[in-house]
C-alpha positions, 0 to 999 in steps of 0.5 A: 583292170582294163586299161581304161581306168584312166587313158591319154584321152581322159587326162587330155579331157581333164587338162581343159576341164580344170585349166582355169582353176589350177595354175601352170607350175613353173621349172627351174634348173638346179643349178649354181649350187654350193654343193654340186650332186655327185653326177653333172647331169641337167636336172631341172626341178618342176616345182609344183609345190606352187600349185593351188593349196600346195600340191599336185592335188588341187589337179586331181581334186577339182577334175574329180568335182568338175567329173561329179556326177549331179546332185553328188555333192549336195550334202558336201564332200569328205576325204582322208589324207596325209595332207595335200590331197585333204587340203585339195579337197578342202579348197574344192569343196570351198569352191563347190560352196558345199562344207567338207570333212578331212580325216586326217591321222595323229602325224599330220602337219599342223600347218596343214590342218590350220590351211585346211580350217582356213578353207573352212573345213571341218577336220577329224583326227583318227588314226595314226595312219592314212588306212585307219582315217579313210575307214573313218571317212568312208563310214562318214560318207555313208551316214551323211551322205557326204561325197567320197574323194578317194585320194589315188583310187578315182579314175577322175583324180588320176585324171587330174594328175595325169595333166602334170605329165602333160604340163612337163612334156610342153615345157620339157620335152627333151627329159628323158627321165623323171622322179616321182615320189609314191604315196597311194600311187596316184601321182605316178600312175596319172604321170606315167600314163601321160609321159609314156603315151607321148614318149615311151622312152621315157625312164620313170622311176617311182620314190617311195619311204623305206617305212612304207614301200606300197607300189616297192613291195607289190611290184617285188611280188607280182600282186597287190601286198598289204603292208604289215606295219608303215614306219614311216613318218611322212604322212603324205607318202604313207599307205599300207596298201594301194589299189589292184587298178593302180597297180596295174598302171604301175607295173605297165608303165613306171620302170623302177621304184627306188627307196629313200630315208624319212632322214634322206628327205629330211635333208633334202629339204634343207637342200631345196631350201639351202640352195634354192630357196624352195619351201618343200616337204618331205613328199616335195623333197623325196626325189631330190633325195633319191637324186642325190643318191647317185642312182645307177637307173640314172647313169645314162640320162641326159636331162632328168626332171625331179617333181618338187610335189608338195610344199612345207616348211619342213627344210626352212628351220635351223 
């Protein structure tokens, strides 16, 4: 892959591009807690599980629309997801006026396919992992001519996420480390593309699921591995397999990828709500999980930023 898959300069485009049609998340200290983390350092929490349809991937999705080339869209759009992104791309395709259909597999969030049908999409179950969905998306797209999103894989769409980075450096721009949960790895590559161009001294460190350690394992092996069986179940941070052209953003520029129990985000979801009052899923929760960890990468750090990346109501019940 050449380094322009997506540069500094496509994410700055994509900010301006998409501005009016996204919100400016807010930060929050974590701070004032019954229970204090093991190691009294300043983390402040970016909570963009309060961006359009609960996630980063409103950024990315409406870049990739706003990117299409003309007449690409006429006959709709389609996706597989976990969640977030289906719900992006729901909402873009409503903006679009066009109809979309979401692929989604059997562990999805309920919740989440009803907010995507309230978007008016049309919405498909197949599979019980994101791979087998996206065949199925992809063999739609083909015969109905329906537009294609791909989730991680899009210059556009890493574009789109990338902005957060931006976003963070404005109202953060003393950090000098943050956590990322890792899905297809998407929202890291964007992210890591955007903080080291503006402070390579930056520390990013990826968040993946112990059931399905995507980025983890190739990184480990030097090349792109296909997983051979995803255990976790956390459908918006489950993917057998990531893109070479990701990758290569990965290996440049993300510094560490650590691993967390479906059990830990559970529980720091509980925590998010608890002591925040922040409505977080498991993906939105993965970095205070490893936060909570007491990571040595972290040791000497002054000031670390945990991107809450998804909204849900998984901590919010007994």
């Amino acid at each position: 892959m050449t380094s322009s898959f997506t540069t500094i300069g496509d994410i700055e485009a994509a900010r301006q591009r998409i501005a009016p049609h996204i919100r400016r998340t807010p930060v929050m200290a974590l701070g004032q807690l019954q229970s204090p983390l093991a190691r009294p350092t300043q983390v402040t929490l970016k909570l963009e599980c309060l961006q359009v349809t609960g996630s980063f991937k409103a950024r990315g999705a409406m870049n990739r629309l706003l990117g299409a080339a003309p007449g690409e869209i006429a006959h709709g759009i389609t996706t597989a997801s976990g969640g977030n992104h289906g719900l992006a791309v729901a909402r873009t395709a409503f903006a679009a006026n066009v109809p979309a259909t979401i692929f989604v597999p059997a562990n999805v969030s309920p919740a989440k396919v009803a907010k995507m049908k309230a978007w008016n999409a049309k919405v498909e179950v197949v599979g019980d992992e994101w791979s087998q969905s996206n065949q199925a998306a992809l063999d739609h797209a083909a015969k109905t001519g329906q537009a294609y999103f791909h989730p991680f894989a899009d210059p556009l769409v890493v574009a789109g996420q990338g902005t957060l980075g931006l976003e963070i450096m404005d109202e953060l721009p003393d950090i000098d480390a943050i956590l990322i949960a890792i899905g297809g790895g998407g929202l890291i590559s964007g992210l890591a593309t955007a903080l080291k161009a503006r402070r390579p001294a930056i520390r990013v460190i990826g968040v993946e699921p112990i059931g399905s350690p995507t980025l983890k394992a190739s990184l480990d092996q030097g090349q792109v591995v296909t997983l051979a069986e995803v255990t976790s179940r956390v459908p918006t941070m489950s993917c057998r397999r990531t893109d070479e052209r990701i990758f290569d953003i990965v290996r440049r520029n993300v510094d560490d990828i650590v691993l967390v129990s479906d059990e830990e985000m559970a529980e720091a979801s509980r925590f998010l709500w608890f002591e925040m009052g922040i409505a977080a899923d498991l993906s939105g929760a993965a970095s205070v999980a490893a936060l909570r960890r007491d990571l040595p990468q972290l040791a000497d750090r002054r000031h670390i930023c945990a991107l809450v990346c998804g909204a849900g109501a998984e901590g919010t019940g007994p």
